[in-house]
ZANUDREN-646182 format. One record per residue: residue number from 1; residue in three letters; x, z, y of N, C-alpha, C in turn. Coordinates in nm, 3 decimals. Layout:
BEGIN
(tormi NUM,"ALA",(X,Z,Y),(X,Z,Y),(X,Z,Y))
...
***
This chain:
BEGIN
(tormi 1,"UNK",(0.999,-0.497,1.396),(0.971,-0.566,1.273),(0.829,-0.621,1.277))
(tormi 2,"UNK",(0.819,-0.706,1.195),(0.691,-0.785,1.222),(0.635,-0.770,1.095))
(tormi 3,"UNK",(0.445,-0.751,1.142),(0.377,-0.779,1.027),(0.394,-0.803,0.940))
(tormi 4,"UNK",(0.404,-0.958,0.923),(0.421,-1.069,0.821),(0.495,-1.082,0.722))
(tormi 5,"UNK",(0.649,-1.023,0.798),(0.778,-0.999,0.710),(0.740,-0.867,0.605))
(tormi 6,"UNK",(0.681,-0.745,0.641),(0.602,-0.642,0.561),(0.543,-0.723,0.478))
(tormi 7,"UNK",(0.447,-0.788,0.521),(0.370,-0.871,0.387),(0.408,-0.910,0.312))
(tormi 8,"UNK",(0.518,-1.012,0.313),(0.579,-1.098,0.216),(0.674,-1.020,0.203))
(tormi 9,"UNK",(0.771,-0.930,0.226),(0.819,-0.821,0.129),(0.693,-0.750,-0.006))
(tormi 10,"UNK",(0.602,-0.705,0.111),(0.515,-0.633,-0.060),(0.477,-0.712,-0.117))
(tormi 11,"UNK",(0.429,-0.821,-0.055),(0.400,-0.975,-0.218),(0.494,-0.986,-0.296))
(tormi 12,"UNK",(0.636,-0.997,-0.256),(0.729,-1.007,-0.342),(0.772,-0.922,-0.449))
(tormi 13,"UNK",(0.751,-0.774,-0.380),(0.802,-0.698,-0.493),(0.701,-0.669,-0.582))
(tormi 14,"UNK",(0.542,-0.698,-0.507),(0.469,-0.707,-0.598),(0.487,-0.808,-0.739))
(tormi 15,"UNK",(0.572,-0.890,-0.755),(0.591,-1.042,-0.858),(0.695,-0.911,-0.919))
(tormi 16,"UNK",(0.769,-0.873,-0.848),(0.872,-0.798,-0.941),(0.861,-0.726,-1.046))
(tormi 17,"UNK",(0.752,-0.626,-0.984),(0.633,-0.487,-1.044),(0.584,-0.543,-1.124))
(tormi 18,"UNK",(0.486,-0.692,-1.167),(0.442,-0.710,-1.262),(0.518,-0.747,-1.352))
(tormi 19,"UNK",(0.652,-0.801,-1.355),(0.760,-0.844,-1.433),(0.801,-0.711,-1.477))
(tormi 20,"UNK",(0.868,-0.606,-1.412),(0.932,-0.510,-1.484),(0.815,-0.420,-1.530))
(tormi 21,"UNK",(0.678,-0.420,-1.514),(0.595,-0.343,-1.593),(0.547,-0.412,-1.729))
(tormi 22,"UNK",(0.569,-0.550,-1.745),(0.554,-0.579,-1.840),(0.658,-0.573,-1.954))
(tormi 23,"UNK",(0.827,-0.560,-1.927),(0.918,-0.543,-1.966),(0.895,-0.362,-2.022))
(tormi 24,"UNK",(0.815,-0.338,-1.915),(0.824,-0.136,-1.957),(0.712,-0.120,-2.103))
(tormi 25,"UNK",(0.631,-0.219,-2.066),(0.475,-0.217,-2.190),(0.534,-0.234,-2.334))
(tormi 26,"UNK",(0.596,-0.362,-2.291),(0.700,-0.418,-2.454),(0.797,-0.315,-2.478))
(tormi 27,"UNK",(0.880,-0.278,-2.430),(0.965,-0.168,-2.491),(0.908,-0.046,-2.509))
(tormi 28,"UNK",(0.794,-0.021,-2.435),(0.724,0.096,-2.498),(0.653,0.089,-2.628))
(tormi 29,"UNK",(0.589,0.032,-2.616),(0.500,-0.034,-2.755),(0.649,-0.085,-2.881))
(tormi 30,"UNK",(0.752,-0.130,-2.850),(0.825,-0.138,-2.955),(0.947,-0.004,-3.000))
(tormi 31,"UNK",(0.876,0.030,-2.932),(0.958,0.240,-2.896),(0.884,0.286,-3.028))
(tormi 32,"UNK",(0.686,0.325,-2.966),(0.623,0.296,-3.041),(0.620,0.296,-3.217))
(tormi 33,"UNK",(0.590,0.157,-3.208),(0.585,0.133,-3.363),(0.650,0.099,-3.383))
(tormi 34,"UNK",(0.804,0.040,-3.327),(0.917,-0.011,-3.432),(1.043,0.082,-3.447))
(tormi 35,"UNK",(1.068,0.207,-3.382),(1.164,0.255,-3.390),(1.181,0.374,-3.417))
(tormi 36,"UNK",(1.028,0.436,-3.509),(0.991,0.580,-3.551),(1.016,0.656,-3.427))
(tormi 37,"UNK",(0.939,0.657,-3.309),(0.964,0.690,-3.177),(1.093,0.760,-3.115))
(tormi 38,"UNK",(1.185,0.634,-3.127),(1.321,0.695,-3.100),(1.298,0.636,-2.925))
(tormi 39,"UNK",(1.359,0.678,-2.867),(1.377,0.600,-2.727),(1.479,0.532,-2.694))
(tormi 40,"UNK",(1.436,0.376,-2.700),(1.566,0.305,-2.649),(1.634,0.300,-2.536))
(tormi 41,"UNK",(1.751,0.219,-2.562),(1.826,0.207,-2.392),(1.694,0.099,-2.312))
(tormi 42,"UNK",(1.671,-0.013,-2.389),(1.587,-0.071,-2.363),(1.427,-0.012,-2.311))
(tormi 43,"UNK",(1.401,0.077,-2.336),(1.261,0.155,-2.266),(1.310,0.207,-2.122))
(tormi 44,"UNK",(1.439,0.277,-2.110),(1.499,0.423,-2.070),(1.518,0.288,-1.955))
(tormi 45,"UNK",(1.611,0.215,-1.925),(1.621,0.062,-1.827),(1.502,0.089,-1.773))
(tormi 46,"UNK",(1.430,-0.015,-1.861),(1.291,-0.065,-1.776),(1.230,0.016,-1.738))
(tormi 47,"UNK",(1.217,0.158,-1.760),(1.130,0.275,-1.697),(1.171,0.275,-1.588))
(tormi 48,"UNK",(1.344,0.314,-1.595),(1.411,0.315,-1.431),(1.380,0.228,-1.327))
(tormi 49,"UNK",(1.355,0.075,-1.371),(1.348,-0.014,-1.323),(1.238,-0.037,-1.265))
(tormi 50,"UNK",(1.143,-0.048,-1.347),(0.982,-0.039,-1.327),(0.944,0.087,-1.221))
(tormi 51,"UNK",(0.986,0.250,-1.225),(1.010,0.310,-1.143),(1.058,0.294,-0.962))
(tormi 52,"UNK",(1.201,0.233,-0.947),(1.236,0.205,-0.866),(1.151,0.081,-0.790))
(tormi 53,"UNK",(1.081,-0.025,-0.870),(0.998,-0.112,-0.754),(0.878,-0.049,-0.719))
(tormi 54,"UNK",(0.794,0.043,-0.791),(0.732,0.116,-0.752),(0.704,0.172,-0.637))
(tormi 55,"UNK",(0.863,0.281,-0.644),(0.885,0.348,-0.526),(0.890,0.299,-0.388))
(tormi 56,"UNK",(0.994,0.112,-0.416),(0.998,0.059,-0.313),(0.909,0.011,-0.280))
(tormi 57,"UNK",(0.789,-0.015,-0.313),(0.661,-0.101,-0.314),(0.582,-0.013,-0.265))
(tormi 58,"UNK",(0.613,0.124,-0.281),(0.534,0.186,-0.184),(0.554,0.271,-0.070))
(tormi 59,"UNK",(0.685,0.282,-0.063),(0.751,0.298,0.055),(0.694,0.164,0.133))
(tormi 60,"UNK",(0.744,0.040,0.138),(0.719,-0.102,0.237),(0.589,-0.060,0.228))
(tormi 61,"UNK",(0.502,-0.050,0.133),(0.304,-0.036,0.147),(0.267,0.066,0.263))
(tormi 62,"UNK",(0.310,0.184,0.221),(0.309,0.287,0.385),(0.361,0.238,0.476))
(tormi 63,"UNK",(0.437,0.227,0.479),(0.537,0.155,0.635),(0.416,0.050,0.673))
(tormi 64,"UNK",(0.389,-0.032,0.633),(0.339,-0.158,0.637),(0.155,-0.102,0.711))
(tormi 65,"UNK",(0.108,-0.043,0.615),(-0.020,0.070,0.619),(-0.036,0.109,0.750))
(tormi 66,"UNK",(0.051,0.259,0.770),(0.040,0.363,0.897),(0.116,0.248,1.026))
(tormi 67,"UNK",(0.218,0.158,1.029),(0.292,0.165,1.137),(0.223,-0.053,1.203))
(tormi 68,"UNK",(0.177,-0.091,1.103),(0.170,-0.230,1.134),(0.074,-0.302,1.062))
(tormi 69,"UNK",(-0.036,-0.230,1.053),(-0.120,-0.290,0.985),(-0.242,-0.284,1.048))
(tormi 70,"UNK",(-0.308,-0.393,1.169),(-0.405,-0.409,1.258),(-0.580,-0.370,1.221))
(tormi 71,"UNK",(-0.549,-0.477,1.070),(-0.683,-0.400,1.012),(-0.715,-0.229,0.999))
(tormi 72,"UNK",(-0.609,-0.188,0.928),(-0.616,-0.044,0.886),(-0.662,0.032,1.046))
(tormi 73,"UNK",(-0.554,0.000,1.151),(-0.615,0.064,1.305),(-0.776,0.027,1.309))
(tormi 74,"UNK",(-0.805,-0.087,1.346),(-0.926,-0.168,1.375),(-1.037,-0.050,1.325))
(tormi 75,"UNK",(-1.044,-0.057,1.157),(-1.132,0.028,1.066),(-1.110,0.145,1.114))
(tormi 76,"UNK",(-1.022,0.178,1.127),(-1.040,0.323,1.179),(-1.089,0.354,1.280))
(tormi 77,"UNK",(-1.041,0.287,1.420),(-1.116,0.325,1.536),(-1.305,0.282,1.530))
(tormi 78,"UNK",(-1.306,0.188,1.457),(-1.431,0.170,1.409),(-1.530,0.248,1.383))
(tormi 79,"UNK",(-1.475,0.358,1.280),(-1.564,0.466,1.229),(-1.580,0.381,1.107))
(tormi 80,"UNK",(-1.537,0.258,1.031),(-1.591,0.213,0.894),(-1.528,0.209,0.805))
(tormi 81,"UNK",(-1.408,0.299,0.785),(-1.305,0.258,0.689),(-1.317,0.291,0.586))
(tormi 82,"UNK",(-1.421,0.419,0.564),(-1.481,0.444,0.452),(-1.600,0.409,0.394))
(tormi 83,"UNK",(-1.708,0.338,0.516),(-1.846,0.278,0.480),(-1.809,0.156,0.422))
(tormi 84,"UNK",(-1.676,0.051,0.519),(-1.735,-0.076,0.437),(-1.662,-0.101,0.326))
(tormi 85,"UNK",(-1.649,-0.149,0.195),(-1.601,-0.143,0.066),(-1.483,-0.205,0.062))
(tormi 86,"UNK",(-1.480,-0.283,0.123),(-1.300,-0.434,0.118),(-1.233,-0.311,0.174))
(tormi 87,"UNK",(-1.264,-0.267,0.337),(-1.169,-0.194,0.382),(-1.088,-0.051,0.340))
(tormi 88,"UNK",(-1.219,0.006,0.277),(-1.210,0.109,0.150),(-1.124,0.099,0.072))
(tormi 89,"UNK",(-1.158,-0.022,-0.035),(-1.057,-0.051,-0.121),(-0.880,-0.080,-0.080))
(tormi 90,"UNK",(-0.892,-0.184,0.042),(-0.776,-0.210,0.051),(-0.665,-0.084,0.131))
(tormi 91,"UNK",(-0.711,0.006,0.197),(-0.629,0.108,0.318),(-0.662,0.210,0.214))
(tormi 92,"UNK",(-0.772,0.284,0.138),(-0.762,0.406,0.097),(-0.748,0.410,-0.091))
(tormi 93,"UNK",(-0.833,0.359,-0.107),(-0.815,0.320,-0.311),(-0.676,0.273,-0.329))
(tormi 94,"UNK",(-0.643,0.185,-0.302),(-0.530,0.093,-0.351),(-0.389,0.189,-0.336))
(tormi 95,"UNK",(-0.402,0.213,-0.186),(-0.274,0.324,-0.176),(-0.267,0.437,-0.253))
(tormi 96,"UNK",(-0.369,0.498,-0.291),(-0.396,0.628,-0.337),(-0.321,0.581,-0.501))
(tormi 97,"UNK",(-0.417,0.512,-0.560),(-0.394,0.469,-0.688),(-0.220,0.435,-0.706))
(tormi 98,"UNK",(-0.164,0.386,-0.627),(-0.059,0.316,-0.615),(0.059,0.431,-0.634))
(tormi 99,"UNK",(0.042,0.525,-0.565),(0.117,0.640,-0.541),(0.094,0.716,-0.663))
(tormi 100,"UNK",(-0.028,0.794,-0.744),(-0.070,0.831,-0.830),(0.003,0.784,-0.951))
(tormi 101,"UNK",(0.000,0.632,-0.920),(0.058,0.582,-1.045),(0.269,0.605,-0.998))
(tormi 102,"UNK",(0.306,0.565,-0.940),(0.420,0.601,-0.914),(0.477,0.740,-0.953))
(tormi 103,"UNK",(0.398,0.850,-0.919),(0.429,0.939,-0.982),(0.441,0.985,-1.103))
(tormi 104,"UNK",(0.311,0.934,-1.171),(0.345,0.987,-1.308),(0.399,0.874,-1.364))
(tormi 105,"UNK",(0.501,0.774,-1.318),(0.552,0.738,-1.362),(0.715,0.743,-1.354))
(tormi 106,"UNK",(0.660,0.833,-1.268),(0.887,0.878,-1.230),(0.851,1.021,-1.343))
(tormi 107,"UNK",(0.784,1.014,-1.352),(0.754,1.201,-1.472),(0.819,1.133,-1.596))
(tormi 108,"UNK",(0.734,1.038,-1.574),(0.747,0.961,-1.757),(0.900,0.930,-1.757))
(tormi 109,"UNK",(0.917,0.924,-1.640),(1.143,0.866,-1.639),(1.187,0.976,-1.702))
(tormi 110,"UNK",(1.164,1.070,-1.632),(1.220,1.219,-1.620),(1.224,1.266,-1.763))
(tormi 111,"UNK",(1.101,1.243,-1.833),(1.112,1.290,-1.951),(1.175,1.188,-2.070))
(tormi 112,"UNK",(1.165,1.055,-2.030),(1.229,0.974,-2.127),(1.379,0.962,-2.076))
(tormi 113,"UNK",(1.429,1.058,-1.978),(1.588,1.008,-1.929),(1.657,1.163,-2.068))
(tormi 114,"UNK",(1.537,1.250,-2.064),(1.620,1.376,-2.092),(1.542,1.371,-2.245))
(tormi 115,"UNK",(1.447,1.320,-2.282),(1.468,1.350,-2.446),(1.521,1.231,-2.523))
(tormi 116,"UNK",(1.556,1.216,-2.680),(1.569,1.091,-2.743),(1.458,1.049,-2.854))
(tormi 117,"UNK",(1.326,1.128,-2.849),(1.213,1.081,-2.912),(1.106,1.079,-2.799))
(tormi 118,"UNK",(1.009,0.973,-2.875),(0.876,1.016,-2.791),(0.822,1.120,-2.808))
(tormi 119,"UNK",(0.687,1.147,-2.738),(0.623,1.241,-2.698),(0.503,1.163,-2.699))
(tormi 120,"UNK",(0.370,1.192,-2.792),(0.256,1.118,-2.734),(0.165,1.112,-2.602))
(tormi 121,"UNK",(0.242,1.264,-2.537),(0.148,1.300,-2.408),(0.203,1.194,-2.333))
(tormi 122,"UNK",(0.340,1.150,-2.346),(0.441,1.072,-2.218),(0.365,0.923,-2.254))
(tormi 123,"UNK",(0.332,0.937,-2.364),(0.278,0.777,-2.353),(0.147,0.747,-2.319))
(tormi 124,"UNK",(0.061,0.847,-2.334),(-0.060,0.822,-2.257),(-0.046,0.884,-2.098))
(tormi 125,"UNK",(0.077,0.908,-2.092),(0.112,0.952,-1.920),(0.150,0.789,-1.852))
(tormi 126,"UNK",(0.240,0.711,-1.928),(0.273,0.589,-1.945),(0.185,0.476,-1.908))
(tormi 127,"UNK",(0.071,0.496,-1.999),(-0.007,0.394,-1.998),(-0.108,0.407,-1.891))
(tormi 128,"UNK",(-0.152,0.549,-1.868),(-0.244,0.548,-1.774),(-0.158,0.487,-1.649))
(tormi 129,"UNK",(0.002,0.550,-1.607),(0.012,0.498,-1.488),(-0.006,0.316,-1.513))
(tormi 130,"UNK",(0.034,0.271,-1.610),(0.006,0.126,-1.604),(-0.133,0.083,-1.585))
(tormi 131,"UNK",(-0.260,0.181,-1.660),(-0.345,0.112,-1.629),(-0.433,0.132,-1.490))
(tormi 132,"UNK",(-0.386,0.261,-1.456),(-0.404,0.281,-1.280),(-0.374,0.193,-1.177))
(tormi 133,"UNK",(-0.282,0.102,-1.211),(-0.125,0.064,-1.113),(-0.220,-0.118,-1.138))
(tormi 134,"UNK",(-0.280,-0.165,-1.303),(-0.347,-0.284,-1.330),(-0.532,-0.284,-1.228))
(tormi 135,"UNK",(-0.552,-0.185,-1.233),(-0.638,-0.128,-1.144),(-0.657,-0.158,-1.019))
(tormi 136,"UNK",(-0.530,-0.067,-0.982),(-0.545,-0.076,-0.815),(-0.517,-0.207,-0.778))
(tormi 137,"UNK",(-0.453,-0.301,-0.880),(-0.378,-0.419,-0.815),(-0.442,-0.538,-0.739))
(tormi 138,"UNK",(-0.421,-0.564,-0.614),(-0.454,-0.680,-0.533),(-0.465,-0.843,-0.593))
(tormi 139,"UNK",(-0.530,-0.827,-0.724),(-0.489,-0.944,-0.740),(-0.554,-1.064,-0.671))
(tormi 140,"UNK",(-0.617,-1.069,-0.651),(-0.722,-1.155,-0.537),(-0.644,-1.185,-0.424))
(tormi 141,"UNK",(-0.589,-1.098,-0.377),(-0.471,-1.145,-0.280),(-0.349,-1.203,-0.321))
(tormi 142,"UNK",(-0.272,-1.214,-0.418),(-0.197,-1.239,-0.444),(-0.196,-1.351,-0.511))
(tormi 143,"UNK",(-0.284,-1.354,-0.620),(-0.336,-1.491,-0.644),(-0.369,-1.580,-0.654))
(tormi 144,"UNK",(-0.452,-1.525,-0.534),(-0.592,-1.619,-0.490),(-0.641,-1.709,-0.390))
***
């Protein structure tokens, strides 16, 4: 498998991730304040959903990372992967954050698959993974 094809897989599902996390924000927020924190089918979806590109986004990100990713070797045999800051950010922050957020966001599934109200802890479990996940995000690359 080649580089490149890794790349433009995680660009892509990256377009996905920001689509179904924004679908997860709105149904949370209308969970929220419009439905005396009942949990909709509509949250309970997009969590799954938002969840699952996650996972896959960071499954292809490791794969992509440890097995085919020239820079990540390069920096390392270097000795600079932690001195210089781009390389920092992009091989050790970004992944870390990425995963972090994935997790507590399959928690937040877990608990919105098995109760039918909110919970305020799940939503600041919620939001942080969103704002971890807005964080870590490449947008400069993807954008730019």
């Amino acid at each position: 498998m080649d580089f490149n094809i890794m790349l433009q897989a995680h660009r892509g599902f990256a377009y996905l991730i920001l689509l179904a996390t924004a679908v997860f924000v709105v149904a949370l927020l209308a969970a929220m304040f419009g439905y005396s924190g009942k949990i909709s089918k509509l949250l309970r979806k997009s969590t799954l959903f938002t969840m699952i590109f996650f996972h896959t986004q960071a499954l292809i990100g490791l794969i992509m990372l440890f097995f085919f990713s020239p820079g990540f070797k390069a920096a390392k045999e270097a000795g600079i992967l932690m001195k210089d800051a781009v390389a920092r950010n992009t091989y050790v922050e970004h992944p870390t954050a990425m995963i972090i957020a994935a997790v507590l966001l399959t928690i937040v599934n877990k608990k919105f698959k098995a109760n039918d109200r909110l919970n305020m802890s799940w939503v600041i479990m919620a939001l942080l993974a969103v704002a971890l996940m807005l964080w870590a995000f490449q947008w400069g690359r993807l954008f730019g």
